[in-house]
C-alpha positions as CSV (number, residue, x, y, z in Angstrom):
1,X,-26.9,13.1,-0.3
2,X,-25.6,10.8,2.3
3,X,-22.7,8.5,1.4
4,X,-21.4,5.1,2.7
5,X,-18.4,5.2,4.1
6,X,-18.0,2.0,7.0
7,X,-18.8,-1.5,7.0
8,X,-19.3,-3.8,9.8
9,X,-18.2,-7.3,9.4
10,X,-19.8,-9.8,11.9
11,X,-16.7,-12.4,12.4
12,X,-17.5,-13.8,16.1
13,X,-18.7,-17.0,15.5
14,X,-17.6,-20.3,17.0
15,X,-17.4,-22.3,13.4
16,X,-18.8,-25.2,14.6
17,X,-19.7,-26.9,11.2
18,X,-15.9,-26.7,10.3
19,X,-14.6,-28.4,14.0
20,X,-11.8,-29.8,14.6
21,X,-10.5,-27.0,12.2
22,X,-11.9,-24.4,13.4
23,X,-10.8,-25.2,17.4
24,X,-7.4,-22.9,16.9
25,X,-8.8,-20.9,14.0
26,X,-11.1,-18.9,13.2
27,X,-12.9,-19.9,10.1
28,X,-13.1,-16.6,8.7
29,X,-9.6,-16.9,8.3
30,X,-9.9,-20.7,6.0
31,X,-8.1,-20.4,2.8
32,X,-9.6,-20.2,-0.5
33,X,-6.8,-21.6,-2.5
34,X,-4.5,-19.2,-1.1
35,X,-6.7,-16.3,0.7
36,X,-8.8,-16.4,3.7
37,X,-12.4,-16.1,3.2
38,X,-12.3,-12.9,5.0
39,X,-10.1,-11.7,2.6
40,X,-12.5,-12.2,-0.3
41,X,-14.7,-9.9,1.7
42,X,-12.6,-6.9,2.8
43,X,-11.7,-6.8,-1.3
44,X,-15.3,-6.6,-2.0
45,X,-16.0,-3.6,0.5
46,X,-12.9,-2.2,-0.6
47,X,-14.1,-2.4,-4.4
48,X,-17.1,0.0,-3.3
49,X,-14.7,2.8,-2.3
50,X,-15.5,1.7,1.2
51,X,-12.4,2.5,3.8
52,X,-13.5,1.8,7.2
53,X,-13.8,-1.5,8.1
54,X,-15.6,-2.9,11.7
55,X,-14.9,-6.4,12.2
56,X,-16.6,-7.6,15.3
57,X,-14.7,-10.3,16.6
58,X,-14.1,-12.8,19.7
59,X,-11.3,-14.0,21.9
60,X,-10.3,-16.6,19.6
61,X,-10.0,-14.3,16.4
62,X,-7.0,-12.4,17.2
63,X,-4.9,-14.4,14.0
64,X,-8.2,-11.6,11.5
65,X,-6.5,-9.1,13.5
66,X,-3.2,-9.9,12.7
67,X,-3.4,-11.1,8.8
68,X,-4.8,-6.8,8.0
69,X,-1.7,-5.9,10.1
70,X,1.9,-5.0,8.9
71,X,3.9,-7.9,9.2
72,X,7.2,-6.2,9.9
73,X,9.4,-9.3,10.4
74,X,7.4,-11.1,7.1
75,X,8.3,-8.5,4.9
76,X,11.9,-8.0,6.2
77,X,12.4,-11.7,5.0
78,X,11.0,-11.2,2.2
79,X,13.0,-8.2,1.0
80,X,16.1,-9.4,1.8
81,X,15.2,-13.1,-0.1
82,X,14.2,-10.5,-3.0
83,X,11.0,-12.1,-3.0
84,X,9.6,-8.2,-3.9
85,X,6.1,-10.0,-6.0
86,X,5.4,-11.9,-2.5
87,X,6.5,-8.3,-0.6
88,X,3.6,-6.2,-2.5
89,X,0.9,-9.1,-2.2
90,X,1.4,-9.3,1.8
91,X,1.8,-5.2,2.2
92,X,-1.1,-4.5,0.3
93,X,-3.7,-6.7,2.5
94,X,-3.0,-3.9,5.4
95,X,-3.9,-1.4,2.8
96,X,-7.5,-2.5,2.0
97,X,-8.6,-0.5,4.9
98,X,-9.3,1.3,7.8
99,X,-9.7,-1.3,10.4
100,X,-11.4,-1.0,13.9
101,X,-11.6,-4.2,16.0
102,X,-14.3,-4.6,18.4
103,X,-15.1,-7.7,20.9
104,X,-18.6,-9.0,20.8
105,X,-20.8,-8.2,23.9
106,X,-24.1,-9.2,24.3
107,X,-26.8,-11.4,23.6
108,X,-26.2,-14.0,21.1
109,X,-27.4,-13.9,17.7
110,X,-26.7,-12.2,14.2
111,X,-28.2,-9.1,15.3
112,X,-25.3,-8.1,18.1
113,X,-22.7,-7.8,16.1
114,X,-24.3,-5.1,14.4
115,X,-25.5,-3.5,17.7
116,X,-21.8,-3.6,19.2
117,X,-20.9,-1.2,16.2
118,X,-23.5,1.5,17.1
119,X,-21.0,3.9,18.9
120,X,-18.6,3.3,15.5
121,X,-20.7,4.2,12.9
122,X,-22.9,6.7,14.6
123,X,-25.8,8.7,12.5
124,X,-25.4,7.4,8.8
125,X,-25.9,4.7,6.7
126,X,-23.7,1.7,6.8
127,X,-22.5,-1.9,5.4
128,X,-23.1,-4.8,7.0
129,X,-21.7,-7.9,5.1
130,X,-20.8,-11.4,6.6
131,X,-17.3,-12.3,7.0
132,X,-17.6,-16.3,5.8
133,X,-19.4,-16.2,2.9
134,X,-19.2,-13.7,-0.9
135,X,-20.9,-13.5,-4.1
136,X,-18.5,-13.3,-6.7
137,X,-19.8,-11.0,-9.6
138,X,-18.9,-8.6,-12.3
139,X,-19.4,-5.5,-11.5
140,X,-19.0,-6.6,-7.3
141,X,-21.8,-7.0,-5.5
142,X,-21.2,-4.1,-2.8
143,X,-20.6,-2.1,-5.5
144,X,-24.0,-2.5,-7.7
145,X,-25.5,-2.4,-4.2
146,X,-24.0,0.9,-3.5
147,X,-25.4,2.8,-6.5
148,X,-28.8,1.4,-5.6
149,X,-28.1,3.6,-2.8
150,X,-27.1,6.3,-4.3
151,X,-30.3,6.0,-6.4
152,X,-33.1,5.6,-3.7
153,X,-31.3,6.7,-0.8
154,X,-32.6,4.3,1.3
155,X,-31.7,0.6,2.9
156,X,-30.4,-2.5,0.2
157,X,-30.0,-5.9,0.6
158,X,-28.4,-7.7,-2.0
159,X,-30.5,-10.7,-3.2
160,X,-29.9,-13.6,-5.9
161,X,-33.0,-15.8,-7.4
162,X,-32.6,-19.1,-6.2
163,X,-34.5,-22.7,-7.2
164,X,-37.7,-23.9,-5.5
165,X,-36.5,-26.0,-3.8
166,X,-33.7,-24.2,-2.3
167,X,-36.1,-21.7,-0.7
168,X,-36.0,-23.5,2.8
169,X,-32.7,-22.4,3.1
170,X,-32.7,-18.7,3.3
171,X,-34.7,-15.6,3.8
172,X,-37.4,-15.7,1.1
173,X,-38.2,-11.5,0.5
174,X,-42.1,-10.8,-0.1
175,X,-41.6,-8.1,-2.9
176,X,-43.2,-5.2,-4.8
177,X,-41.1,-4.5,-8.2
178,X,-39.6,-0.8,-8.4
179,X,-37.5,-0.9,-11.0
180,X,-35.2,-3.4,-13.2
181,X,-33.3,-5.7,-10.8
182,X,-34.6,-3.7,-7.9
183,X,-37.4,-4.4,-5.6
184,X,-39.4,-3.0,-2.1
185,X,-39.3,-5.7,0.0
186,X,-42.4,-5.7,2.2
187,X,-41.1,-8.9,4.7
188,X,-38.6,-11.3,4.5
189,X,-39.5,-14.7,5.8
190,X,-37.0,-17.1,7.3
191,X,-36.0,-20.6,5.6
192,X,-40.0,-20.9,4.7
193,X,-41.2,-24.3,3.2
194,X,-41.9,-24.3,-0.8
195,X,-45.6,-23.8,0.1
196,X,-44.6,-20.7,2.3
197,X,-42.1,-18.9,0.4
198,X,-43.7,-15.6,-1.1
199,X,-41.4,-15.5,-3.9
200,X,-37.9,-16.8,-5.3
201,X,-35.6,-13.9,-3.9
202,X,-33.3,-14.8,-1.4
203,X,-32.0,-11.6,0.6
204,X,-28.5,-12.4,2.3
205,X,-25.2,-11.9,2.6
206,X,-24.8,-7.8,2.0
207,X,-26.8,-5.1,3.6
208,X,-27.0,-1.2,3.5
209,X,-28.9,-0.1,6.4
210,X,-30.1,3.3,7.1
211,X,-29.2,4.0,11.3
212,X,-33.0,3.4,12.3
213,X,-31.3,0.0,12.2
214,X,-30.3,0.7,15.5
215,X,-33.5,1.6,17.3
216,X,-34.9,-1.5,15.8
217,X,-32.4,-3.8,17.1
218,X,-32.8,-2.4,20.4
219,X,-36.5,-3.0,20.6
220,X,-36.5,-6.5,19.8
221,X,-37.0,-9.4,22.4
222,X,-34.8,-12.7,21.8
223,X,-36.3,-14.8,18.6
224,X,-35.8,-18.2,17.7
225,X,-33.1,-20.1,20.1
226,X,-33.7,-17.0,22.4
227,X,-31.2,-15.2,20.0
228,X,-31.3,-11.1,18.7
229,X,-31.9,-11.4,14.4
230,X,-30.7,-9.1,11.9
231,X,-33.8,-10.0,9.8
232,X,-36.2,-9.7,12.7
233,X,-34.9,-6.0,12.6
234,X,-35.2,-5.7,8.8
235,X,-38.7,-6.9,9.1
236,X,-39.2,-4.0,11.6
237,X,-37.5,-1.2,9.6
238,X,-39.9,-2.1,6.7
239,X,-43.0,-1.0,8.6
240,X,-41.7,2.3,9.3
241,X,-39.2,3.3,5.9
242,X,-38.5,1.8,2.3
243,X,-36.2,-0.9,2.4
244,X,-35.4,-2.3,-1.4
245,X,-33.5,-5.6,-2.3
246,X,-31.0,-5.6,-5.4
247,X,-31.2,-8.8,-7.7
248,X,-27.4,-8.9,-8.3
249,X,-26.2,-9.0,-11.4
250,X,-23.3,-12.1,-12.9
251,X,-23.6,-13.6,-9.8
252,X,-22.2,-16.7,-7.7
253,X,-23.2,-17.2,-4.3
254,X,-20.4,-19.5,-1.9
255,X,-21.6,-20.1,1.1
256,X,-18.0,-20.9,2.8
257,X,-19.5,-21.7,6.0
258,X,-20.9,-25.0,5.1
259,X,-18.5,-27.9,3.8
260,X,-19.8,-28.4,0.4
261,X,-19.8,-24.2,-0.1
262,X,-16.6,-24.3,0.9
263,X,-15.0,-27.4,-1.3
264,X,-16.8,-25.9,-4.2
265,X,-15.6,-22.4,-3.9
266,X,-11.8,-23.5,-3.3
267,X,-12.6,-25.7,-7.3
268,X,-13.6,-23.1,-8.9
269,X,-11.5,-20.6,-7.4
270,X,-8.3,-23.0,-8.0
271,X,-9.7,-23.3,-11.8
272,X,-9.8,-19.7,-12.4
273,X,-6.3,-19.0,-10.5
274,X,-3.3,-18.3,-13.2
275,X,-0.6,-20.4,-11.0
276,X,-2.5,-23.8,-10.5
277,X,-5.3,-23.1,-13.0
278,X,-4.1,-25.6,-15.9
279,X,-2.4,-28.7,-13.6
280,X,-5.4,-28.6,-11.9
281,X,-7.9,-28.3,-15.0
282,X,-5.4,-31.7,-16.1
283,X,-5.7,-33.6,-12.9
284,X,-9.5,-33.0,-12.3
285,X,-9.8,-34.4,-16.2
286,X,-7.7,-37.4,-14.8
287,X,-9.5,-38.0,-11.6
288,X,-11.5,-41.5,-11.6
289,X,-14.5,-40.5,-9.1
């Protein structure tokens, strides 16, 4: 039986819905009341009893590197300040993982990153899971995902039922029901129009993907904006294996990459956190919109 055991996080791109903020930082690494996006993520892969971690980055990423590093001269201060709570919850961060940093190379598009990992992850099946966006859910996603896996042996893409008119803005899965929360999905058609979509399942954010992957990428000519896609791919590996989609269970989606996904996540994150959770409960009460 063939076990997960690396993830690839794609974390090269330029951020250009979050400029001027984004100019001198990369926007995996914007907060969430007080941890970076990124962050969120690494703790969900390392939730699935996954170690080793790819993150595929660019020139102007080096501060992802640093933040899973040991910050020597941090946690001298903090020691000596006696600051020991604020010690554990910077030494830990290094801990979540195995990490492997590798430049991007290549053509654009979503598809690359996962390419430029090829020569990490080699013959066996593997994570690939976006680096500025998470779905919060009980149990994790990546893990609920992984014992589909386990199950069916066989490529998962996590997936969350969205409204009809949200379809246009994601990849809308034509499926055939296996079991429970799991389907095959047979296509997966790009930001279609309410009209088009063949169903309500969006398929995003999380993948397991069997190393056929690879061929698949390889094969493909440059799609829309002359860029290599991820679901292009998908849509290829369908033909020739099972690929299933999980419906995730307790799930919210935050799409951090967009302004409003961001704003929202850092409320509801900042409503749920024990420091800041009741003053800021208060002042939202207060708050004359």
């Amino acid at each position: 039986m063939a076990i997960i055991r690396k993830a690839v996080i794609p974390a090269a791109g330029y951020g250009t819905r979050f400029l001027p903020a984004t100019k001198a930082q990369p926007k995996e690494m914007l907060p969430v009341v007080d941890k970076p996006i990124i962050q969120y993520v690494v703790e969900e892969i390392n939730s699935a009893g996954i170690r080793d971690i790819i993150v595929i980055t660019g020139w102007q990423k080096r501060s992802i590197e640093d933040h899973f590093d040991y910050p020597f001269e941090l946690e001298k201060r903090l020691e000596e300040g006696g600051k020991i709570k604020e010690l554990k919850e910077v030494r830990k961060i290094a801990e979540l993982g195995n990490f492997i940093f590798v430049r991007q190379k290549g053509t654009y598009g979503n598809g690359t990153p996962v390419l430029n990992a090829e020569h990490l992850v080699g013959n066996e099946p593997f994570v690939v899971i976006w680096g500025d966006e998470f779905i919060y859910a009980n149990p994790p996603r990546l893990k609920q995902m992984v014992n589909v896996f386990k199950h069916y042996q066989c490529s998962v893409i996590s997936a969350v039922k969205v409204k009809k008119d949200e379809v246009h803005r994601y990849g809308i899965a034509r499926v055939k029901p296996v079991r429970g929360n799991v389907y095959q999905v047979l296509e997966i058609v790009e930001k279609p129009s309410l009209k088009e979509a063949p169903s309500q399942i969006a398929t995003h954010g999380a993948y397991i993907l069997t190393p056929a992957i690879f061929k698949m990428l390889k094969g493909l000519k440059p799609g829309k904006n002359g860029e290599i896609w991820l679901v292009d791919a998908i849509n290829k590996l369908a033909q020739k294996e099972r690929v299933l989609c999980c419906l995730i269970k307790n799930a919210t989606y935050y799409d951090t990459g967009n302004k409003f996904g961001y704003l929202r996540a850092n409320v509801e994150f900042g409503l749920k956190h024990p420091e800041v959770k009741k003053e800021f409960k208060e002042y939202l009460k207060n708050k004359k919109i």
